[in-house]
C-alpha positions as CSV (number, residue, x, y, z in Angstrom):
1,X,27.3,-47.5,-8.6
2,X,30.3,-46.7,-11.2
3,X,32.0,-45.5,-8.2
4,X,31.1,-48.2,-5.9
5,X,32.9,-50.5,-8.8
6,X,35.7,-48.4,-8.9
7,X,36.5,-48.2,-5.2
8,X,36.0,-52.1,-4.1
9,X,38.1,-52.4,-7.4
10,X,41.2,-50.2,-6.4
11,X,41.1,-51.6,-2.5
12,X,40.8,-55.5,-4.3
13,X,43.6,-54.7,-6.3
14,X,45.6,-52.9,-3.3
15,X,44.6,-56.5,-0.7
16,X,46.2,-58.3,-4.3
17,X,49.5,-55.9,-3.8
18,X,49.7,-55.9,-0.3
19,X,49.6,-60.5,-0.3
20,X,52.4,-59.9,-3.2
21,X,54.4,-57.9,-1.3
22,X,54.3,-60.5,1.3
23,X,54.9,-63.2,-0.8
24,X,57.8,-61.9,-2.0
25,X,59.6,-60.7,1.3
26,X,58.9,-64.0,2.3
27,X,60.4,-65.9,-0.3
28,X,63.2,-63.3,0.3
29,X,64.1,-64.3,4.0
30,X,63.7,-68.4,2.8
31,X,66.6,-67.8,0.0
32,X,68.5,-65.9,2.8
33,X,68.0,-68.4,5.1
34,X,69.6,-71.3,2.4
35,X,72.2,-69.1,1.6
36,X,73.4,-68.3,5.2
37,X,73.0,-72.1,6.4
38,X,74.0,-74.2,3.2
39,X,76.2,-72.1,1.1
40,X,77.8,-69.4,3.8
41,X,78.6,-72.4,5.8
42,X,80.4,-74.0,3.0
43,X,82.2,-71.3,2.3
44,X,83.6,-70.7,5.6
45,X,84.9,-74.0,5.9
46,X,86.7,-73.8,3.0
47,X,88.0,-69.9,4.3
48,X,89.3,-72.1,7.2
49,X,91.0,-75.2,5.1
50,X,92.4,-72.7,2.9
51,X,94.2,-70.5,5.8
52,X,95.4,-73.9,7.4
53,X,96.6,-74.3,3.6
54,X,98.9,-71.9,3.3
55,X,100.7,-72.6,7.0
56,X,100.9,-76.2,6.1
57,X,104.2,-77.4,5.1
58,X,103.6,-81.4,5.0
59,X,103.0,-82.3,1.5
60,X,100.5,-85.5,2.7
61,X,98.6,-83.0,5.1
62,X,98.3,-80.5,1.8
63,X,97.2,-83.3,-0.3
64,X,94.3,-83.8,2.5
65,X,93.1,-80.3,2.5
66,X,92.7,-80.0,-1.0
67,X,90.9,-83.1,-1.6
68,X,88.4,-81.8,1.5
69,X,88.0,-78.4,0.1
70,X,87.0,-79.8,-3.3
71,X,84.8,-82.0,-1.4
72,X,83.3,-78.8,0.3
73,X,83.4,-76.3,-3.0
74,X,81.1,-79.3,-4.4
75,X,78.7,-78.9,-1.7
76,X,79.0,-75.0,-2.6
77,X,78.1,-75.6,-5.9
78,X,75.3,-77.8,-5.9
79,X,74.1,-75.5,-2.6
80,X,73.9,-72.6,-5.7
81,X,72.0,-74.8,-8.1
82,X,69.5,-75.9,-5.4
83,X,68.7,-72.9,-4.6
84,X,68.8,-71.5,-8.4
85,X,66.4,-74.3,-8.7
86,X,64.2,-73.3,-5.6
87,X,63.3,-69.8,-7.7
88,X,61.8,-71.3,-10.4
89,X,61.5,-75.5,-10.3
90,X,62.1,-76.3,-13.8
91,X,60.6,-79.8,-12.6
92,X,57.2,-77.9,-12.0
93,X,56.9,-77.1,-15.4
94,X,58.7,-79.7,-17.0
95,X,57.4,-82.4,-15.6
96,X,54.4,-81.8,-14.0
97,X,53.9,-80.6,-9.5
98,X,53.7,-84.1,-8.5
99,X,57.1,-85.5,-10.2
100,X,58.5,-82.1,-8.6
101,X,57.6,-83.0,-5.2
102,X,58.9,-86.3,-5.5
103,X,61.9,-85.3,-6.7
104,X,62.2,-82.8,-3.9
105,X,61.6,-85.4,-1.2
106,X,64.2,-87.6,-2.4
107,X,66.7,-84.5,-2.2
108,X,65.7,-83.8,1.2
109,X,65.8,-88.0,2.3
110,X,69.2,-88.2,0.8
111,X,70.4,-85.5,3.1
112,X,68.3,-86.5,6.8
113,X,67.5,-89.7,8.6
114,X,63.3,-88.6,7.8
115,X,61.2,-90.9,5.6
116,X,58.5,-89.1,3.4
117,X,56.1,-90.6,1.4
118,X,54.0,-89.2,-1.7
119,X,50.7,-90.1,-1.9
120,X,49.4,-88.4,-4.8
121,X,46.5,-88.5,-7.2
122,X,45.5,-87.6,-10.5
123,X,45.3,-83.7,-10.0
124,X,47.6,-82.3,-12.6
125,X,45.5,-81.5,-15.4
126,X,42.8,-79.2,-13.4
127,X,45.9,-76.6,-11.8
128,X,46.9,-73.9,-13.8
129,X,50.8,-72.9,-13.5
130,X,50.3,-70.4,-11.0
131,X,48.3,-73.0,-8.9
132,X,51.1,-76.0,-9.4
133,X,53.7,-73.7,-8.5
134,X,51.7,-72.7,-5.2
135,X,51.2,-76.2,-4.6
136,X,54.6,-77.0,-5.2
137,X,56.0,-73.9,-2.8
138,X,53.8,-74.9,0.2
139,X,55.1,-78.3,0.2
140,X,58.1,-77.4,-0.2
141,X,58.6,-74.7,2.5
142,X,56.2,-77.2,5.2
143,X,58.7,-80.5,4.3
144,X,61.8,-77.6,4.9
145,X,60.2,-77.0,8.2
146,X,59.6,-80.3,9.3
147,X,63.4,-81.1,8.2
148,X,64.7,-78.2,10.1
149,X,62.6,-77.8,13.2
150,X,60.4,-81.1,13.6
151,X,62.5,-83.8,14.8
152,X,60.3,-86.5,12.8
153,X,61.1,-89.8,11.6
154,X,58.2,-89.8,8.7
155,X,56.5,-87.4,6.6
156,X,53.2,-87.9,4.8
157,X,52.4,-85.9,1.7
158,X,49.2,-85.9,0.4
159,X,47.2,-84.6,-2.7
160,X,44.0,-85.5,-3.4
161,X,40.6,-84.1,-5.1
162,X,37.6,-84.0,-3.3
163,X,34.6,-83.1,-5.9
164,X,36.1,-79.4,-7.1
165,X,38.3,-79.2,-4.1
166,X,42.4,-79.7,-4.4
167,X,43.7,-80.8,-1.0
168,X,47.1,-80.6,-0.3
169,X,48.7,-82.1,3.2
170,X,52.1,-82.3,4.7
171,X,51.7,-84.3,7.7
172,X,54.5,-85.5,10.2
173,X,55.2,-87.2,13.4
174,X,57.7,-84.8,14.9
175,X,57.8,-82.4,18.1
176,X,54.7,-80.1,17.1
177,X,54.2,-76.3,18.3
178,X,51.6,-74.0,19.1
179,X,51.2,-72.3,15.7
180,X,49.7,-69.2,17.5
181,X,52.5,-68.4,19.7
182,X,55.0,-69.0,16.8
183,X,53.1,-66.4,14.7
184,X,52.7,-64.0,17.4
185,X,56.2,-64.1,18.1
186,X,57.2,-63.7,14.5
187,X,59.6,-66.7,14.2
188,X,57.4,-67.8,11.2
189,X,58.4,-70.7,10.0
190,X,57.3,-69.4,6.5
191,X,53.7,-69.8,7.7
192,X,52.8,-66.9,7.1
193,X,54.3,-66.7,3.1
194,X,52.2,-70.0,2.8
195,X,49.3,-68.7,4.3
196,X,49.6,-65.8,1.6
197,X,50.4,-68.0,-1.1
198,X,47.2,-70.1,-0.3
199,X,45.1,-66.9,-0.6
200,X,46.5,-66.0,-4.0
201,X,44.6,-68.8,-5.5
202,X,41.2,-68.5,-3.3
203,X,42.5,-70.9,-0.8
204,X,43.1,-71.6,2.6
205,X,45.6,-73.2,4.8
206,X,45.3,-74.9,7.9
207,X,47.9,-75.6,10.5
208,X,47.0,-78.6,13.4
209,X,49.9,-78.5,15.8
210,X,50.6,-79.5,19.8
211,X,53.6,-79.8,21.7
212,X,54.0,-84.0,20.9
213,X,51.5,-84.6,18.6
214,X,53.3,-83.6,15.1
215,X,52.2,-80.9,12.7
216,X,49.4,-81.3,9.3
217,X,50.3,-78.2,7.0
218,X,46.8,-78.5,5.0
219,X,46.4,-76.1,1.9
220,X,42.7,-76.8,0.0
221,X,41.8,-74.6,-2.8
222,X,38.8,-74.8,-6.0
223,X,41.2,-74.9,-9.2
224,X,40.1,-72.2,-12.1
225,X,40.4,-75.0,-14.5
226,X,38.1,-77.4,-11.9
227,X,35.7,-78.7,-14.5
228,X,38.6,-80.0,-16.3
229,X,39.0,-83.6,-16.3
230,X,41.6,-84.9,-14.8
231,X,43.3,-87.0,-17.9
């Protein structure tokens, strides 16, 4: 029976290595992915306004160009800090998963034509860190992909407790997909680092998705804290 233990322990253990692995590689293609369509971008334009620079004789046409590229090294720069901030949220842990979702909506509002609204209750007190920050990453990466891919005019996001249950859901209006053909044809859309993220904490994610009928990104999970009260 000693043995038993052992062996279900060291293949529990290897699953737990394998989902972090995972995690990780997935994370690493998202920050790849910012840098090469945010900051890269940024940085070429300002290759280009620089080259045009140094050809450009007209002082008022100089002037021009140097007020766009510090318009465009700006962009730079706060591309780097949002993605800095993308690693580790200080809002998570500052001021709570809920506040760092709203505060990520806004940034992604500010920058799109898509309305989202936060509908959150009460659930802070009965996550741990590790489950706020998973919380905080799945909405994060399924409000990216809805910005990116979905061609919606409104996002819902929703958090709510249902008896020991924590349910998360990103719902939107936009184009939908057939998540099974977008997994089998490894394009992803991080569903596959949120669906490994949701198993790190015991939970499970659900994607509902057809051509014209939007996307819900639903993550529910039992917190290890779940006969805390809520505050």
């Amino acid at each position: 029976m000693a043995l038993v233990r052992d062996v279900s322990e060291r293949r529990r253990l290897r699953r737990f290595g394998i989902v972090a692995l995972q995690a990780a590689e997935e994370e690493r293609r998202r920050i790849a992915r910012e840098l090469h369509d945010d900051t890269a971008q940024a940085l070429a334009g300002l290759l280009v306004r620089l080259r045009v620079l140094e050809r450009t004789g007209d002082p008022e046409r100089r002037e021009v160009l140097i007020q766009e590229m510090h318009g465009h090294l700006g962009e730079a720069v706060e591309g780097v800090r949002r993605i800095s901030r993308g690693l580790r949220p200080p809002a998570v842990e500052d001021a709570g998963v809920v506040a760092a979702i709203r505060s990520h909506a806004r940034e992604l509002q500010a920058g799109s034509s898509i309305r989202i609204e936060v509908d959150a209750h009460p659930v802070e007190y009965a996550l741990s860190p590790d489950e706020r920050l998973v919380v905080y990453r799945v909405v994060q990466e399924a409000m990216t992909n809805v910005v990116r891919h979905a061609e919606a005019g409104l996002v819902r996001v929703r958090l709510e407790r249902f008896g020991e249950r924590v349910v998360v859901e990103v719902i939107d209006d936009g184009k939908g997909f057939h998540p099974d053909e977008v997994v089998r044809e490894k394009e992803g859309l991080g569903l596959t680092g949120m669906a490994e993220r949701s198993r790190s904490v015991g939970g499970s994610l659900e994607i509902e998705s057809a051509p014209g009928k939007g996307t819900t990104v639903r993550l529910a999970f039992i917190p290890t804290a779940s006969g805390v009260s809520d505050g």
